[in-house]
N, C-alpha and C positions, 0 to 999 in steps of 0.2 A: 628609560624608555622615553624617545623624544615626540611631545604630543602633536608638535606638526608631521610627526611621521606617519602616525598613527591616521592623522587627520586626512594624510595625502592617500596611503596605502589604503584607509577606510572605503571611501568612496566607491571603487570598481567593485571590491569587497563585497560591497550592500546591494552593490547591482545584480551580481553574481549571485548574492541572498534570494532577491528577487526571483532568480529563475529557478531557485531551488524550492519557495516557498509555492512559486505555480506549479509546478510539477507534482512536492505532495498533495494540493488541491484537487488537481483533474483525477491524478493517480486512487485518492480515500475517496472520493465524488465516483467513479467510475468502478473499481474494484469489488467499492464493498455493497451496489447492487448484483453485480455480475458474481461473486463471491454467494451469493441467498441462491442465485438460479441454480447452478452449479451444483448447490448443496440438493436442493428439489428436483434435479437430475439427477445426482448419484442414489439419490433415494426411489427415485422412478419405478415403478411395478415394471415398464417396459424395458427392458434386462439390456439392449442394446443401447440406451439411451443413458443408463445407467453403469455399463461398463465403458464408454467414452467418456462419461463426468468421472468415474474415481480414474481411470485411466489416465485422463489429463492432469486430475489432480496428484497420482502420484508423480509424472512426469516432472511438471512446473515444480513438483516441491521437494525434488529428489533430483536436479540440476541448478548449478550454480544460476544466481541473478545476473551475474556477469557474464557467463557463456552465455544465455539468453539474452542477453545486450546486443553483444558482439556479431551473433547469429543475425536478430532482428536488422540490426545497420549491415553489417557488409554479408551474410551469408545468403540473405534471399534474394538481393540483389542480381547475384549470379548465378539462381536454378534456373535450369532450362525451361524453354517457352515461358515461363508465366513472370522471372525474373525481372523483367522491363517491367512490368505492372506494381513492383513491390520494393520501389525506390521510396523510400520519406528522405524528408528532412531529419538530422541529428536529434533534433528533440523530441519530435515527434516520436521519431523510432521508438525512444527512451521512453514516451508516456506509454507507446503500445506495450511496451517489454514489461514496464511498472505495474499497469493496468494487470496484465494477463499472469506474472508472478503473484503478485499478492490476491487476485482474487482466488488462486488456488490454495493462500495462505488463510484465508477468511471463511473459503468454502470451509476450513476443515474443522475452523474454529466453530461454527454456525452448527454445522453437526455434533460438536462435543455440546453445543446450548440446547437442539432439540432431543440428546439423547439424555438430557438430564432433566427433561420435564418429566413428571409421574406419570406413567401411565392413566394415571385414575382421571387427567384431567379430560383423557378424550371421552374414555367412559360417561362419565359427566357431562360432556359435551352433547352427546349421543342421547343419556337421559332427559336433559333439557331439550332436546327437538334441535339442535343445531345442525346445521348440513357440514361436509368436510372445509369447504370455503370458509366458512364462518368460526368455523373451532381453528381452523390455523390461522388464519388474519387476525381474530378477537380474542382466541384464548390463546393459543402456542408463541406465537410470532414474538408476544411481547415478554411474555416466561423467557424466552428463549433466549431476547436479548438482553436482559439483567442477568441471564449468566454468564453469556458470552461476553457483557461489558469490557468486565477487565482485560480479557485476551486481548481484544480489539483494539481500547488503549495501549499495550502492552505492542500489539504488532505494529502498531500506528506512530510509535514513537521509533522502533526501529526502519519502520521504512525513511523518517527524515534524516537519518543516519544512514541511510543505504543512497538516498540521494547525490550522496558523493561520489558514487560510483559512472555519474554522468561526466567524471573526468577522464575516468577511461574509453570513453566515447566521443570525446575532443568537444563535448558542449560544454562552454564560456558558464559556468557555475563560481558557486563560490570556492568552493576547492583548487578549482582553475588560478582561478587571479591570485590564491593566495602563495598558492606555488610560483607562479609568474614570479609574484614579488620577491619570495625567497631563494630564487635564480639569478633574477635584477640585484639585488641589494646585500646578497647571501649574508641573511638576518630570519633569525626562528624568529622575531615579532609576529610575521606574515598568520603564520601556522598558530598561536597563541590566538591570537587575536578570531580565525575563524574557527576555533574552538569555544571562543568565550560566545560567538553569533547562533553555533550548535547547539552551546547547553541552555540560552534564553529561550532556542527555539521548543527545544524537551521541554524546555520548564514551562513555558506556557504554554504547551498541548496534554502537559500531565495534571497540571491546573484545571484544565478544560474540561478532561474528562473526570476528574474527583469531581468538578460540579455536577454533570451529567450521572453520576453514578450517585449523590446523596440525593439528587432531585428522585431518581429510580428510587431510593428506599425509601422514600415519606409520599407514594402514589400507593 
């Protein structure tokens, strides 16, 4: 393995990195609020409100991420009337797609953490004089997310792995350039090498979240 090759192919590489590491940013930054709402709408006393949040949630998470990709980019583009209105950019598309996939991924996750707090604690809540505001913000919310942690990590590392799928939608990632190279040069180096960019990236978000999760258990 020739290291100025490495050193030349590297470079577009990393840039390509770049666009992948902003995407799972906006994508966890965006998701996993709209992913909480979701959940507090599927749960909603008002029944219509409520069958539109699980309804979208089984949708989003019962269709491919890449059919919703593909949809997003070129299928709204050309509905009638409203079609002109629903042009993005390649990337964009891609954060919208990401965004609205996984917060239906999160929603469900959010639900399995409130469905595993005790009952006794709202009881509790209620005994103490707490209003419903204050028992989900100060007591459930945060139950909720020490159990839901690990999912979260768990979906959070395969979303940087689904990131790759913005080559099926011609955005200039890291996957992009590394195929480019293995076209140009027809050398698996290309492919090796954005493999070894993928697993630093796992490994320092499953890093992240073990810290995140030991600080939860000594609170």
């Amino acid at each position: 393995m020739n290291l100025d090759y490495i050193i030349r192919i590297g470079k577009p590489m990393l840039e390509g990195a770049q666009t992948t590491v902003l995407l799972f940013l906006i994508a966890i930054a965006l998701s996993l609020p709209l992913g909480f709402l979701f959940t507090l709408a599927a749960k909603s006393r008002f029944k219509p409100l409520a069958w539109a949040a699980n309804g979208y949630i089984y949708v989003m998470r019962g269709t491919p991420l890449l059919l919703q990709l593909l949809f997003i980019c070129f299928g709204l583009p050309i509905l009638p009337v409203i079609g002109e209105y629903l042009v993005f950019d390649r990337f964009t598309a891609a954060c919208l797609g990401f965004v609205l996939n996984y917060a239906a991924y999160f929603a469900e996750i959010f639900r399995g953490g409130l469905l595993a707090v005790d009952k006794g604690q709202y009881e509790a809540a209620q005994v103490l004089g707490l209003s419903r505001f204050q028992t989900t913000y100060r007591i459930i919310i945060p139950q909720m997310f020490r159990v839901a942690l690990p999912a979260v990590a768990n979906e959070s590392v395969t979303l940087v792995k689904d990131t790759a799928l913005l080559y099926a939608v011609a955005v200039p990632e890291l996957l992009h350039f590394a195929q480019t190279a293995v076209n140009r040069d027809s050398s698996i180096t290309p492919l090796f090498f954005a493999g070894v960019i993928y697993l630093l990236m796992t490994l320092a978000l499953t890093a992240f979240f073990k810290l995140v999760e030991r600080r939860f258990k000594f609170e």
